[in-house]
Backbone bond lengths (Angstrom), bond angles and torsions (degrees), N, CA, C in turn:
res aa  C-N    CA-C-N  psi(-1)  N-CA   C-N-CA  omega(-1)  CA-C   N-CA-C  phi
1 X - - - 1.468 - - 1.529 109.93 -
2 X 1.553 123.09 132.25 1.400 117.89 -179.08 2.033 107.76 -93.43
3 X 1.151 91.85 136.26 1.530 89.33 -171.86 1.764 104.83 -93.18
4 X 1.553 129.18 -179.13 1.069 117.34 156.04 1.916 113.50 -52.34
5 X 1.218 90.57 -68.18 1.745 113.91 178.75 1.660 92.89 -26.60
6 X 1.347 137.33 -61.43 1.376 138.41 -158.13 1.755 88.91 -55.90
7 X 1.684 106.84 -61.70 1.783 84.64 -153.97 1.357 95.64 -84.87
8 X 0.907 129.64 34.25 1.743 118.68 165.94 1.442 107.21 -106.77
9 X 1.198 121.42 -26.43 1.744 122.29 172.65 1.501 128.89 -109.52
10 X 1.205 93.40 -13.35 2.011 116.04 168.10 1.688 105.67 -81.63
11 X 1.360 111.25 -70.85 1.287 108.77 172.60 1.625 145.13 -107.95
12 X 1.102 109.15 35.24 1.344 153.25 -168.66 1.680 107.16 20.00
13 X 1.230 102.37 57.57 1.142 123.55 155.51 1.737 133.60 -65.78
14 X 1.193 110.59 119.92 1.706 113.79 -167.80 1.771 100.76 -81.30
15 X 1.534 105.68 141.58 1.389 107.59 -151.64 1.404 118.37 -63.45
16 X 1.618 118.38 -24.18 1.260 114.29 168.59 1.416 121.25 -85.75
17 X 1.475 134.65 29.42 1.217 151.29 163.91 1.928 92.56 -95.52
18 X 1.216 114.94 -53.53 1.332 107.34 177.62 1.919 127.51 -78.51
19 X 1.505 81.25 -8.92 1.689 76.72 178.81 1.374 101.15 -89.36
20 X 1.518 133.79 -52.80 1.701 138.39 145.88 1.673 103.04 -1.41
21 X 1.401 108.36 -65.31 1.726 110.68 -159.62 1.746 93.24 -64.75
22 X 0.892 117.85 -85.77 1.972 115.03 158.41 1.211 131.46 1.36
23 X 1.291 96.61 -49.30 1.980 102.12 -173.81 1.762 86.80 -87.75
24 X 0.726 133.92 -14.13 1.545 106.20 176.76 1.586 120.70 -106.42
25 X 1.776 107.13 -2.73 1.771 96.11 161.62 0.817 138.59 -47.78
26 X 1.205 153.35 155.17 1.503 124.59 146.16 1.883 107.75 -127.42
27 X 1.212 81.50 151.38 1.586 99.48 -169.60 1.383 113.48 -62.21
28 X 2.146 108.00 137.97 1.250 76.78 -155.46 2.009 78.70 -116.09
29 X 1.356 110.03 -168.45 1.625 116.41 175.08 1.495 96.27 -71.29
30 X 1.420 109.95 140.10 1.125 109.18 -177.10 1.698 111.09 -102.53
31 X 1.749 108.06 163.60 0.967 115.92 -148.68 1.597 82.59 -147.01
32 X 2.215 101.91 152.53 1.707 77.49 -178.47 1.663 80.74 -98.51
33 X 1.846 82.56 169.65 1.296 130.87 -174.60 1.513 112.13 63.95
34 X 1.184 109.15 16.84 1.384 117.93 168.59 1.668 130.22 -100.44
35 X 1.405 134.99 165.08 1.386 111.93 138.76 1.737 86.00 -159.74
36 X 2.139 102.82 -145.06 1.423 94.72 -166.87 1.887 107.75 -90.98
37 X 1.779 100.32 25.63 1.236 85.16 -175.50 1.673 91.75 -149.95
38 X 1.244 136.49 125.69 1.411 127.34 -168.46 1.542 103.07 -125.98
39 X 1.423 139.27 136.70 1.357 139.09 -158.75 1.710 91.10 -120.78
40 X 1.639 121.51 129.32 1.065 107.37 167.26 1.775 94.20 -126.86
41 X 1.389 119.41 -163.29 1.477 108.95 -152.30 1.708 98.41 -127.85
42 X 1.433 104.68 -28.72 1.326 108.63 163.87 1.486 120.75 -145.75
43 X 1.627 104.78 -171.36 1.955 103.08 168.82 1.696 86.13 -153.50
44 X 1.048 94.47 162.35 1.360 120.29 -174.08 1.649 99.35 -114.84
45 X 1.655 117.32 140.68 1.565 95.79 -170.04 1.765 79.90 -150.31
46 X 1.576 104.57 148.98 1.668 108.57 -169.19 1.469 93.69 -179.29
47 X 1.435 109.08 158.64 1.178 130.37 167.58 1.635 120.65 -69.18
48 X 1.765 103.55 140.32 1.935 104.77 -174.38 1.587 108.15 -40.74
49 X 1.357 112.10 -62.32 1.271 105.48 174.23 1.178 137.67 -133.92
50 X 1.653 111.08 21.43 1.358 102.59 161.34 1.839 118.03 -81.34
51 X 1.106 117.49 163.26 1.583 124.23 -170.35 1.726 96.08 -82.13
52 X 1.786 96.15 148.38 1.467 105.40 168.28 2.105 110.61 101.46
53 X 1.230 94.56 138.85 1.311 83.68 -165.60 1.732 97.22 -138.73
54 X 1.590 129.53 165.10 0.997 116.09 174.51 1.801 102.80 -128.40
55 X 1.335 117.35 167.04 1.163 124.73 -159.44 1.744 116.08 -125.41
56 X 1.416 112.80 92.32 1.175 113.94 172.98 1.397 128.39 -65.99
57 X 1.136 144.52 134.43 1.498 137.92 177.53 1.759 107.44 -124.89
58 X 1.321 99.75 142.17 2.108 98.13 -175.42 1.954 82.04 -166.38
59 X 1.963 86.23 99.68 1.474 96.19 -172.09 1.298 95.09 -155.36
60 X 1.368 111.63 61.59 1.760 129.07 137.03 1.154 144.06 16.57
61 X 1.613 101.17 -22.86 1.649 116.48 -163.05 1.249 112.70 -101.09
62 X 1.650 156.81 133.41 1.180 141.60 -161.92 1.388 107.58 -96.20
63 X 2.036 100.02 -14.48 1.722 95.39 -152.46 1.750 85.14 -129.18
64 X 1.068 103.87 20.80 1.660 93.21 -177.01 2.080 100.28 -120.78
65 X 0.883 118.94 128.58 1.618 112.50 178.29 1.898 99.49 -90.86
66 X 1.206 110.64 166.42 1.288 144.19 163.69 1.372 137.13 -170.14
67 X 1.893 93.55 98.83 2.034 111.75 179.87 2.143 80.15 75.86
68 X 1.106 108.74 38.05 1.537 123.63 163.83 1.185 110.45 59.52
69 X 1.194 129.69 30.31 1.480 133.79 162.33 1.531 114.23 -116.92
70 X 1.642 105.06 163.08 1.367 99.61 177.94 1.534 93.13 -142.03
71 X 1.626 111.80 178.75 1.159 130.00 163.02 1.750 114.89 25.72
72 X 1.267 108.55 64.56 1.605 115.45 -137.20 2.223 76.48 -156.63
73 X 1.751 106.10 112.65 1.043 103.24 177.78 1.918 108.15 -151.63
74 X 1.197 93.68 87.54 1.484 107.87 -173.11 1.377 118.18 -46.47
75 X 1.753 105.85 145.77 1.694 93.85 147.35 1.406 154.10 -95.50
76 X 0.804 113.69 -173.59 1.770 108.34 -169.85 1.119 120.31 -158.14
77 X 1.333 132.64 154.95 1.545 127.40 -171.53 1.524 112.61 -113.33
78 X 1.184 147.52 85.61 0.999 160.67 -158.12 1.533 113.05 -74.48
79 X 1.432 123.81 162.71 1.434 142.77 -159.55 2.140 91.74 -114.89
80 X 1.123 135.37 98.33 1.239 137.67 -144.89 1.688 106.00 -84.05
81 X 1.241 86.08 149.01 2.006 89.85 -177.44 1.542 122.37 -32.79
82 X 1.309 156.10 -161.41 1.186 139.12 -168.69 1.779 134.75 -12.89
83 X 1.198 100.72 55.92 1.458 110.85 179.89 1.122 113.08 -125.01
84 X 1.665 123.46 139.22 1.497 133.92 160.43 1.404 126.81 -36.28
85 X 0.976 142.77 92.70 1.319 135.67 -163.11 1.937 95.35 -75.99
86 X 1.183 131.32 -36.79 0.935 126.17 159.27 1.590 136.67 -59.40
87 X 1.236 118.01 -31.69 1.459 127.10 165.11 1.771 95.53 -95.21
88 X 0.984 150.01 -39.64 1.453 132.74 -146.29 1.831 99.05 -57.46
89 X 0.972 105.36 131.40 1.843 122.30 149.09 1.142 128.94 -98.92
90 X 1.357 133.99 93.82 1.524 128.64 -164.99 1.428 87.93 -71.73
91 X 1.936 97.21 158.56 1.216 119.46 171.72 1.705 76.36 -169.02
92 X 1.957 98.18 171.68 1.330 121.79 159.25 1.455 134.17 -16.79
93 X 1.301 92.97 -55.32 1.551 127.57 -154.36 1.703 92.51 -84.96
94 X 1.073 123.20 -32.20 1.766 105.60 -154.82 1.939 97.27 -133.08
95 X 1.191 97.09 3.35 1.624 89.95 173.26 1.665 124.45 -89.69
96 X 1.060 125.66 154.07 1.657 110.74 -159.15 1.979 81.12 -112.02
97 X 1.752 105.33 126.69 1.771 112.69 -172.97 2.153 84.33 -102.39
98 X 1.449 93.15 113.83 0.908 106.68 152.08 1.801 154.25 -136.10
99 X 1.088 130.94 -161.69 1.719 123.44 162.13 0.974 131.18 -102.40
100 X 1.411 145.21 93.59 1.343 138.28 -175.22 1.427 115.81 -49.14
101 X 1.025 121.51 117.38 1.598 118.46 -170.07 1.624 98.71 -111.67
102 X 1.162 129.32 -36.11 1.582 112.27 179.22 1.867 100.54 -157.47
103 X 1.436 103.13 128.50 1.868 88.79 159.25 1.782 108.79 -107.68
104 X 1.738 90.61 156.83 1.193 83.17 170.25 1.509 104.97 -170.94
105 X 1.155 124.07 -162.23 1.953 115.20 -166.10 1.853 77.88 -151.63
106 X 1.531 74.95 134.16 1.833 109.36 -174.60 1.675 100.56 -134.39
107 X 1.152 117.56 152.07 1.487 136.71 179.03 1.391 93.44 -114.04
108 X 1.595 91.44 119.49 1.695 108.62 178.35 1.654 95.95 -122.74
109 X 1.581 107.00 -176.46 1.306 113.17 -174.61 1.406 96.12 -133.62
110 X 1.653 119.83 117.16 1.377 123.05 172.42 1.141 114.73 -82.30
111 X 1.685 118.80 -168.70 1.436 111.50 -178.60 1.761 100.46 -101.29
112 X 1.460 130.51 -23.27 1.007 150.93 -169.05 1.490 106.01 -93.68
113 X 1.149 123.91 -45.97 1.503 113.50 -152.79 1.897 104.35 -125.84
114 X 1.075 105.83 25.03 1.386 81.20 -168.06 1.429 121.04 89.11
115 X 1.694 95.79 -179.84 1.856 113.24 160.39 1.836 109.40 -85.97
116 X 1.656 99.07 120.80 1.250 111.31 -148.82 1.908 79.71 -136.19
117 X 1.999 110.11 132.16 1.228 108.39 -177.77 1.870 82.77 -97.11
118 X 1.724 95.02 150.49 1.486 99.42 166.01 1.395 95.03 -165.01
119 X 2.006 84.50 155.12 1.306 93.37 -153.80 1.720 97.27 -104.40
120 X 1.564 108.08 140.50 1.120 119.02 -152.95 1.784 105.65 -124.06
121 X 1.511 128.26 173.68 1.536 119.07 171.15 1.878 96.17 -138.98
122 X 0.884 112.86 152.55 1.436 119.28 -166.57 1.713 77.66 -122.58
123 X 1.950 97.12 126.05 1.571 113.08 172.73 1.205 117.61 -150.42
124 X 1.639 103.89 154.54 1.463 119.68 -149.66 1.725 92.97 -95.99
125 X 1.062 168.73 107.83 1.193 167.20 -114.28 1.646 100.77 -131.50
126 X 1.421 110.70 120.36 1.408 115.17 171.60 1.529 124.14 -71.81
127 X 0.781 125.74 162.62 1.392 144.30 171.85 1.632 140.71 -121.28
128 X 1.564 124.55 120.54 1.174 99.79 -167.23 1.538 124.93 -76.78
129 X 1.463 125.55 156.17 1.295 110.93 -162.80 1.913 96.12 -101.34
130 X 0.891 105.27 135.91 1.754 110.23 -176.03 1.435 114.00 -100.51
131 X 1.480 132.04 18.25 0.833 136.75 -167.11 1.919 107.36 -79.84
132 X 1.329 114.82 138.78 1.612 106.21 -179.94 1.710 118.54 -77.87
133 X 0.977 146.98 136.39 1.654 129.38 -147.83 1.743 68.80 -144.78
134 X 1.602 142.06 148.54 1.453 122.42 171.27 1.879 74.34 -118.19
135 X 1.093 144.14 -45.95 1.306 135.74 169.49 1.374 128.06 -33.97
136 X 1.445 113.17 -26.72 1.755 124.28 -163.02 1.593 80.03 -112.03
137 X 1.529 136.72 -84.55 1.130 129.75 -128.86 1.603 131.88 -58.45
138 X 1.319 106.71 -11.62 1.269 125.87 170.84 1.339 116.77 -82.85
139 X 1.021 139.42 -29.39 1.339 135.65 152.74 1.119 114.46 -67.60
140 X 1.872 128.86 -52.79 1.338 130.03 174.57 1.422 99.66 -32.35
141 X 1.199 127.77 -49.64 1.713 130.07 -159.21 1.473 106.86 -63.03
142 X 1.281 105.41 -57.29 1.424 129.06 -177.89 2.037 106.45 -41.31
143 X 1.413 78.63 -54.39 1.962 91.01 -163.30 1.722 92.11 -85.29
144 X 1.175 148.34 9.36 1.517 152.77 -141.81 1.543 101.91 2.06
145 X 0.971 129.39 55.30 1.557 141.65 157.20 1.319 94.96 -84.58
146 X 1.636 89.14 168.14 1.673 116.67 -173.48 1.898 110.47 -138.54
147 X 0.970 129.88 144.74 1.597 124.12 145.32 1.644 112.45 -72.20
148 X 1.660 99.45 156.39 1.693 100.79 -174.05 1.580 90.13 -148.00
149 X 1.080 84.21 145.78 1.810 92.62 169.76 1.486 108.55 -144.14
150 X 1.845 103.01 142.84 1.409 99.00 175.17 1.719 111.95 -104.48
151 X 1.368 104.14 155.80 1.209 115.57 -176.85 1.637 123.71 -59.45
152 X 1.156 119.33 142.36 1.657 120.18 -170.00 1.342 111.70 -159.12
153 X 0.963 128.09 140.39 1.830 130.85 -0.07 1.287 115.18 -82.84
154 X 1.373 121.15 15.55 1.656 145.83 -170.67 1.527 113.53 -120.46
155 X 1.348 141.73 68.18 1.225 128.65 -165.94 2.005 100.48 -78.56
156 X 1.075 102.56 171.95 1.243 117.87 -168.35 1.647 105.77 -105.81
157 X 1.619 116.14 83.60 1.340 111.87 -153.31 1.694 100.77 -100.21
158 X 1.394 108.47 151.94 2.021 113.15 179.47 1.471 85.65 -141.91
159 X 1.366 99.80 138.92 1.646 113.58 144.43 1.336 116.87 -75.17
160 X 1.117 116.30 138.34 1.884 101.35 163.55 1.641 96.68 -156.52
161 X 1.196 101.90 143.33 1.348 113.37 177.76 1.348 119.84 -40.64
162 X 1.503 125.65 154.16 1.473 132.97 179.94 1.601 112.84 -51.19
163 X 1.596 102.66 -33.40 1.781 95.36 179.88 1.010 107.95 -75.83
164 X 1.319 129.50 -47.96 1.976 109.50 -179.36 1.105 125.90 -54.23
165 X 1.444 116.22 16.90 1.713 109.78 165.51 1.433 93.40 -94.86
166 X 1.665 105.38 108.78 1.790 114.59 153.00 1.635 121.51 -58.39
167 X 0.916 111.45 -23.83 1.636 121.44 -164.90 1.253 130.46 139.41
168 X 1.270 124.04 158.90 1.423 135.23 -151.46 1.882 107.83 -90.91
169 X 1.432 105.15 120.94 1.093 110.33 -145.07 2.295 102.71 -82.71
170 X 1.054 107.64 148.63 1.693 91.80 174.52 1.436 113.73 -99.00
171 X 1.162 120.11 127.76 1.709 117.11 179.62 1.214 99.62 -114.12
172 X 1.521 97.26 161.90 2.177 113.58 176.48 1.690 97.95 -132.38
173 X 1.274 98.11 105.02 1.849 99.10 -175.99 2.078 101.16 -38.44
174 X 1.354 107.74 140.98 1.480 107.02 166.03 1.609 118.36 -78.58
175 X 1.322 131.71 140.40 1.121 124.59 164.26 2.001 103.57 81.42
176 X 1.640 105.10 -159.84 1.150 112.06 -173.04 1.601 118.82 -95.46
177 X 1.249 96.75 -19.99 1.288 134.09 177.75 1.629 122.76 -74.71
178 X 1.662 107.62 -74.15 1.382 133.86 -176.72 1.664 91.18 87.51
179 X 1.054 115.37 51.26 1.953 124.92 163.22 1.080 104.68 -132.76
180 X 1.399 93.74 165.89 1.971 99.14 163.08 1.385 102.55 -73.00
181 X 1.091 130.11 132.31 1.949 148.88 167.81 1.712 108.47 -43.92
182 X 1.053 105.23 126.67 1.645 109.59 165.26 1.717 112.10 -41.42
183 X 1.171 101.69 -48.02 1.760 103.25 -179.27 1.432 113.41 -67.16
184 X 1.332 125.08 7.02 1.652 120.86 153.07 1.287 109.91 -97.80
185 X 1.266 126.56 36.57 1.261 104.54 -179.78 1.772 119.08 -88.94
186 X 1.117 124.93 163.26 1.602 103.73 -174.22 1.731 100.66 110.20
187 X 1.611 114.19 -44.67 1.413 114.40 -144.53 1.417 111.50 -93.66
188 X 1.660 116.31 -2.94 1.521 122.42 -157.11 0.889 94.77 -48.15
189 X 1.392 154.66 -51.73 1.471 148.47 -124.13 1.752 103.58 -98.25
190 X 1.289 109.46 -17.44 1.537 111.73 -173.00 0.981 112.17 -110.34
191 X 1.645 126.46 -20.54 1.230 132.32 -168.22 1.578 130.11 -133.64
192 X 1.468 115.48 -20.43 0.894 120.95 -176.93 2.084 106.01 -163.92
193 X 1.488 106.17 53.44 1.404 110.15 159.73 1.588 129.77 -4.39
194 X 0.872 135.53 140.08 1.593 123.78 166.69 1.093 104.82 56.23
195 X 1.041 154.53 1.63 1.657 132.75 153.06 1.500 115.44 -123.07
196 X 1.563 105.31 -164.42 1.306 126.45 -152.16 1.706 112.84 -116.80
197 X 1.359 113.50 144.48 1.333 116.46 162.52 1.261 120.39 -88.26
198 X 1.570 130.17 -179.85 1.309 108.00 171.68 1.383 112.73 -95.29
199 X 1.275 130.25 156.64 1.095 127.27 -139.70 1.674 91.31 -96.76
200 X 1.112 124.02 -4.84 1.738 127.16 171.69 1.297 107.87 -147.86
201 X 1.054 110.76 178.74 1.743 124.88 -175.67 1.408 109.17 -71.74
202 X 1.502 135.40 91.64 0.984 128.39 156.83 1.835 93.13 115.04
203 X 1.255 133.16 -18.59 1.511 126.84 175.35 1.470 132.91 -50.75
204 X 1.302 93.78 -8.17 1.842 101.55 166.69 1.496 98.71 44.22
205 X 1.300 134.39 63.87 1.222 150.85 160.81 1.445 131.21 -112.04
206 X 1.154 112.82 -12.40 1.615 141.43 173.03 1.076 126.90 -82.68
207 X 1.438 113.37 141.59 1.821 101.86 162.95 1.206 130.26 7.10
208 X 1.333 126.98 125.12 1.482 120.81 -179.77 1.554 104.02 -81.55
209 X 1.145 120.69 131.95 1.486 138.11 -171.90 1.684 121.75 -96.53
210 X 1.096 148.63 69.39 1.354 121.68 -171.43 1.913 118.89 -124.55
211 X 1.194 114.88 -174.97 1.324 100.98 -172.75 1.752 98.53 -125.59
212 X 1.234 119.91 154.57 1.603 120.26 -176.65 1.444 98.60 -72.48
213 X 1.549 122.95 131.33 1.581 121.95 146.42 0.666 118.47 -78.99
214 X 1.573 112.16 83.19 1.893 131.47 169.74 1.702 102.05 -56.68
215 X 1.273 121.09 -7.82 1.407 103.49 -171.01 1.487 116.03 -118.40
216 X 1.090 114.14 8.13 1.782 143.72 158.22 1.366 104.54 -90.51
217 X 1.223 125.17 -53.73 1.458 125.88 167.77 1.663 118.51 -46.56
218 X 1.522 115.64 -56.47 1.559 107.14 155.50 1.457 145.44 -64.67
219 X 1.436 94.19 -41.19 1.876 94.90 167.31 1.581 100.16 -65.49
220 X 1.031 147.83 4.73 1.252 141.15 167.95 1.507 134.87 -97.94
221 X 1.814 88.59 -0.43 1.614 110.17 169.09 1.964 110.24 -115.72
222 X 1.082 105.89 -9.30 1.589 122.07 176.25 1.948 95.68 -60.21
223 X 1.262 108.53 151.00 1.432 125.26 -157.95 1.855 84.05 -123.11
């Protein structure tokens, strides 16, 4: 069961963002193993009929396991808010790289259909990191990878339905850490908005930092 208290300290949500989300449920007949908010631990996501499937997990809990994992919340590259799901063409440029932080199936009210349950993923939205690296960027170019950083102590959260997850994204922590470096500090405003440095040399307390494995991403289209 998600409490207020849960999304105000899980996803650092300010309390009248959660009292807003509240005042507009509405209660539904209950059902067992049901209610207006259902937590599942993964989805499995694949093509109608080509073979092979991949396996998202967004399981929050440090002390609870699921299929023997815990607190274990992958990424993924998502199909972005106002887009054609019928015309969209993913590429680089137009896919939103994010963190699956929780799935789950909510009863909403359409304009067409009624109260309709759908199953939804709550995500932390990446960010590109603009920082100048003259050691990294020449290869970045080479490999068309990117650095990403997520936002902190404020992540940048979207619901979006279960289909806009394209697939499960590959990351390579940046640095020794996988944070933004103490030696950017000063620069948020030019380089990395909304988040954090580490607060000492090497404390891995900062922004989570990572770079796309553009090259897991291709051997994974090789025949």
């Amino acid at each position: 069961m998600i409490t207020r208290d849960y999304m105000l300290f899980t996803f650092n949500l300010h309390q009248h963002q959660v009292d807003a989300l509240c005042s507009r449920m509405e209660p539904q007949k209950a059902q067992k193993g049901t209610g207006e908010i259902s937590l599942f631990g993964g989805v499995a996501i694949g093509h109608k009929t080509l073979k092979g499937v991949q396996r998202v997990y967004a399981w929050p809990f440090p002390n609870k396991h699921f299929r023997g994992k815990c607190n274990r919340q992958d990424f993924v590259f998502v199909r972005p808010r106002g887009s054609d799901p019928a015309l969209f063409h993913p590429s680089p440029d137009n896919v939103w790289y994010c963190r699956c932080l929780l799935l789950f199936t909510i009863v909403v009210r359409t304009d067409v259909a009624g109260s309709v349950r759908m199953k939804c993923a709550l995500l932390s939205k990446l960010e590109p990191y603009g920082a100048p690296d003259p050691e990294a960027d020449d290869w970045m170019t080479k490999a068309e990878t990117c650095r990403l950083y997520e936002l902190a102590p404020k992540p940048r959260l979207f619901v979006r339905p279960i289909t806009a997850i394209l697939g499960k994204l590959p990351m390579v922590r940046a640095g020794n850490t996988g944070t933004i470096p103490y030696s950017m500090r000063g620069h948020e405003r030019s380089y990395y908005p909304g988040g954090k440095c580490d607060s000492a040399a090497c404390k891995g307390d900062g922004s989570r930092l990572c770079y796309v494995n553009t090259w897991a991403m291709k051997w994974s289209q090789k025949e």
